[in-house]
C-alpha positions as protocol buffer text, in pm:
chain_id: "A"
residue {
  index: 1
  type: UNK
  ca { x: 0 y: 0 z: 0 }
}
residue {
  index: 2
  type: UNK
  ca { x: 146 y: 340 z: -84 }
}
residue {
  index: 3
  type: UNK
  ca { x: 21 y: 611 z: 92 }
}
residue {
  index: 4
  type: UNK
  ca { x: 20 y: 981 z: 76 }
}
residue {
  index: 5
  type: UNK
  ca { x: -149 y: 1036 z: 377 }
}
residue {
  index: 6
  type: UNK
  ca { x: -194 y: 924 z: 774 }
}
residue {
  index: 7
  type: UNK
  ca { x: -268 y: 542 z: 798 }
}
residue {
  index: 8
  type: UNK
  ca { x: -411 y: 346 z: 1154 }
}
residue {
  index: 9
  type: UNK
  ca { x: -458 y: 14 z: 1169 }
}
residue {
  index: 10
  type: UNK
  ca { x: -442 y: -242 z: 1448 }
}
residue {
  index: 11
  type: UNK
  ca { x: -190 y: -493 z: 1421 }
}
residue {
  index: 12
  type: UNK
  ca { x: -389 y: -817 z: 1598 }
}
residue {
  index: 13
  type: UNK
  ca { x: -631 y: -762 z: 1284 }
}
residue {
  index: 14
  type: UNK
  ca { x: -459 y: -775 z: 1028 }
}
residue {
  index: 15
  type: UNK
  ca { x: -241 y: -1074 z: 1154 }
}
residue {
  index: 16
  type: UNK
  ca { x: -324 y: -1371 z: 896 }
}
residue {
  index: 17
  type: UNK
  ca { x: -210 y: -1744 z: 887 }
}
residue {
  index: 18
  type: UNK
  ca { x: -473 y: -1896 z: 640 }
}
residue {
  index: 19
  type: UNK
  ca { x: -256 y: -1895 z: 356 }
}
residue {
  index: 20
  type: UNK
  ca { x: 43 y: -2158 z: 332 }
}
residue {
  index: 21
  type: UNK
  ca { x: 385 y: -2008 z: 383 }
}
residue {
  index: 22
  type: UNK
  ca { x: 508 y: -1667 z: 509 }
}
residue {
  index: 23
  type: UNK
  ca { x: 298 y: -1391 z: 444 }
}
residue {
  index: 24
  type: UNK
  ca { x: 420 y: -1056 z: 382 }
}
residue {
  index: 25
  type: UNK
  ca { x: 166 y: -737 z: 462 }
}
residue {
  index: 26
  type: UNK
  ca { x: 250 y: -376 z: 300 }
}
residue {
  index: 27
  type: UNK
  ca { x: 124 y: -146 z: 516 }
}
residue {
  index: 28
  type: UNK
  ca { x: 281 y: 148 z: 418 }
}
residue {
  index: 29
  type: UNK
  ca { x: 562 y: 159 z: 160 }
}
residue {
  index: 30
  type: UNK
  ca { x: 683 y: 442 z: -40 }
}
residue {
  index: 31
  type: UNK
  ca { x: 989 y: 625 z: -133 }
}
residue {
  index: 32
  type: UNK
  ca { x: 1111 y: 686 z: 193 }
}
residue {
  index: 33
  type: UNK
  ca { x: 988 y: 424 z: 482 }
}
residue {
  index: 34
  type: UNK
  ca { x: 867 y: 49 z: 420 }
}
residue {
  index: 35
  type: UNK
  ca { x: 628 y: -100 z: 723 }
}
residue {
  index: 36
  type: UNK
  ca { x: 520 y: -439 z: 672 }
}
residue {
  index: 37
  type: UNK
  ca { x: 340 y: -675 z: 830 }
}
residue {
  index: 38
  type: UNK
  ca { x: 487 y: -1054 z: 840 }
}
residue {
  index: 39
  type: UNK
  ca { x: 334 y: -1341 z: 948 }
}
residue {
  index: 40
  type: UNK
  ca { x: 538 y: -1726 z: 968 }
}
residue {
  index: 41
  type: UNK
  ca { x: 392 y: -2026 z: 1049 }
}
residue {
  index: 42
  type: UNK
  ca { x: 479 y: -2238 z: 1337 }
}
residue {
  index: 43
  type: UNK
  ca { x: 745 y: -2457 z: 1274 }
}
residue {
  index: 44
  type: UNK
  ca { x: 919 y: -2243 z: 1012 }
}
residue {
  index: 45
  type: UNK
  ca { x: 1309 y: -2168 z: 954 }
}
residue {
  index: 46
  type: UNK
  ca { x: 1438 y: -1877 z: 748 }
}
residue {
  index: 47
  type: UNK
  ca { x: 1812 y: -1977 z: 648 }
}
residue {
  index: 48
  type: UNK
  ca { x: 2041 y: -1719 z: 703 }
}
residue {
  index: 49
  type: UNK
  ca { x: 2055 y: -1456 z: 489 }
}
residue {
  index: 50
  type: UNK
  ca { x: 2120 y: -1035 z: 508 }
}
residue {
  index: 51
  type: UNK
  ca { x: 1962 y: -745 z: 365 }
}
residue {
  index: 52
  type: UNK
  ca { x: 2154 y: -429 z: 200 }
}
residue {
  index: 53
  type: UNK
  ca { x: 1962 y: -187 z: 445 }
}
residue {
  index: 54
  type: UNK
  ca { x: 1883 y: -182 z: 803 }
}
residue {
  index: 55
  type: UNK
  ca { x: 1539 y: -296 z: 883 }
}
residue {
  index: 56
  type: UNK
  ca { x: 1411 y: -363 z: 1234 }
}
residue {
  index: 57
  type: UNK
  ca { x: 1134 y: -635 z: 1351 }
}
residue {
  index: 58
  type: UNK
  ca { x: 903 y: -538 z: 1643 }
}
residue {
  index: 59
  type: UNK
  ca { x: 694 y: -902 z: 1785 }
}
residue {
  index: 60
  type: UNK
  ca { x: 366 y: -863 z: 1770 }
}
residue {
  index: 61
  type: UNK
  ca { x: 218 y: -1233 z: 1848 }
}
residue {
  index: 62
  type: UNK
  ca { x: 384 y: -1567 z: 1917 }
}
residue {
  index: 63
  type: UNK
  ca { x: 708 y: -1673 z: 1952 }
}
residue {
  index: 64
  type: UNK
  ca { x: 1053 y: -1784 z: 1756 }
}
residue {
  index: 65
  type: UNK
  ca { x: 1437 y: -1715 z: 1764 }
}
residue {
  index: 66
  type: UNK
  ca { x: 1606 y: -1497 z: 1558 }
}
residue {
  index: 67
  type: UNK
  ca { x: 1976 y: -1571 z: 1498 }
}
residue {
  index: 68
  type: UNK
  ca { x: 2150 y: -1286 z: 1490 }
}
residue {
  index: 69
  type: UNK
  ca { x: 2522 y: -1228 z: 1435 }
}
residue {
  index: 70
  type: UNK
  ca { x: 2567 y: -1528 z: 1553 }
}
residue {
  index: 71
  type: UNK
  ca { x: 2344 y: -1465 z: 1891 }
}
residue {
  index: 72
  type: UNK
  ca { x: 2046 y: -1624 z: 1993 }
}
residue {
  index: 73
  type: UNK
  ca { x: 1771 y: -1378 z: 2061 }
}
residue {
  index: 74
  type: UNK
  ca { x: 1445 y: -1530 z: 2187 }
}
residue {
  index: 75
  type: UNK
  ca { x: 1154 y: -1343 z: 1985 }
}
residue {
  index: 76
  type: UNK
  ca { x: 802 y: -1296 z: 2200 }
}
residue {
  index: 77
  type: UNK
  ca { x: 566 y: -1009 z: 2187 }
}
residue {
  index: 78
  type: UNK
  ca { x: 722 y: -667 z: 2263 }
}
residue {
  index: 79
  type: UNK
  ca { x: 1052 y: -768 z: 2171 }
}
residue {
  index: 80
  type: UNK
  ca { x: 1201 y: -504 z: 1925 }
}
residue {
  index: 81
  type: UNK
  ca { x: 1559 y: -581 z: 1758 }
}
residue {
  index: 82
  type: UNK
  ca { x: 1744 y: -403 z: 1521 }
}
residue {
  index: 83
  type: UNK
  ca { x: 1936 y: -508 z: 1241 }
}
residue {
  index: 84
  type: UNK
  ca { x: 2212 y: -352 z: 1050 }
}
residue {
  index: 85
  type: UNK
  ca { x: 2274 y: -385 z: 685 }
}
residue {
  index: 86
  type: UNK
  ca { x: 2442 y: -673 z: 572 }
}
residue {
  index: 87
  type: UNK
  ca { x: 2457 y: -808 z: 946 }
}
residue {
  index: 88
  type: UNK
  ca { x: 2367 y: -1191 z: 879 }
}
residue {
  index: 89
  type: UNK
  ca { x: 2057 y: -1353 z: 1040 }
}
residue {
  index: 90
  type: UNK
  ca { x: 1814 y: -1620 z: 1065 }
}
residue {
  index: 91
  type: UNK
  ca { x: 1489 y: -1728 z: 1217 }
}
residue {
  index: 92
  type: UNK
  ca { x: 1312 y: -1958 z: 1348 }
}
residue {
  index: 93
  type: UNK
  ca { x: 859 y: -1977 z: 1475 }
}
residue {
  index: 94
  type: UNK
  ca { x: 828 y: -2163 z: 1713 }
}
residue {
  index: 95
  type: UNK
  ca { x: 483 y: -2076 z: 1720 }
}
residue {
  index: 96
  type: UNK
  ca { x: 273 y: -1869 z: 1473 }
}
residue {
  index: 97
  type: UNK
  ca { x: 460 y: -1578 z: 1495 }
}
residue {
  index: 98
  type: UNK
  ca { x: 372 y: -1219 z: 1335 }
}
residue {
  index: 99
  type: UNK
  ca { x: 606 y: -905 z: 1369 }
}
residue {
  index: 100
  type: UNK
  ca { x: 643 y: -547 z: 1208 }
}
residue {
  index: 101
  type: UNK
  ca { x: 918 y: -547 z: 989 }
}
residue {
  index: 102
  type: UNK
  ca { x: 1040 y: -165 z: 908 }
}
């Protein structure tokens, strides 16, 4: 979704695991900020891997691990980490787990 103006949404609502796989929300993406909702299955491993910006992933729901530099960082709701560009990590649901990716 690109928007020009003020968005509000609530998060719990727009959390969605009917569809197989990892689901990826836009909630607001344009030329300068990208806020998306993601949603993983239980049971579901994301090999490592890096991105060429920083992003950061606020937990919403459920729970996981997110390998991170090497460091285990147990993922539940409220937990906010932030990643730098090119920093390698990896994670695993444990449970369904949704979190705001920005």
């Amino acid at each position: 979704m690109t928007l020009q103006s003020s968005f509000t949404t609530q998060l719990h609502e727009e959390v969605d695991y009917t569809k197989p796989g990892i689901q990826r929300k836009a909630l607001v993406n344009n030329e300068q900020v990208n806020f998306s909702l993601v949603c993983v299955p239980a049971d579901t491993y994301i090999p490592e891997h890096s991105t060429a910006r920083n992003v950061s992933v606020t937990v919403i729901e459920g729970s996981g691990t997110l390998t991170l530099e090497g460091q285990d960082i147990p993922l539940q709701p409220g937990v906010f980490a932030y990643i730098p560009a090119k920093a390698p990590h990896a994670l695993r649901a444990l449970e369904n787990l949704a979190f705001l990716l920005t």
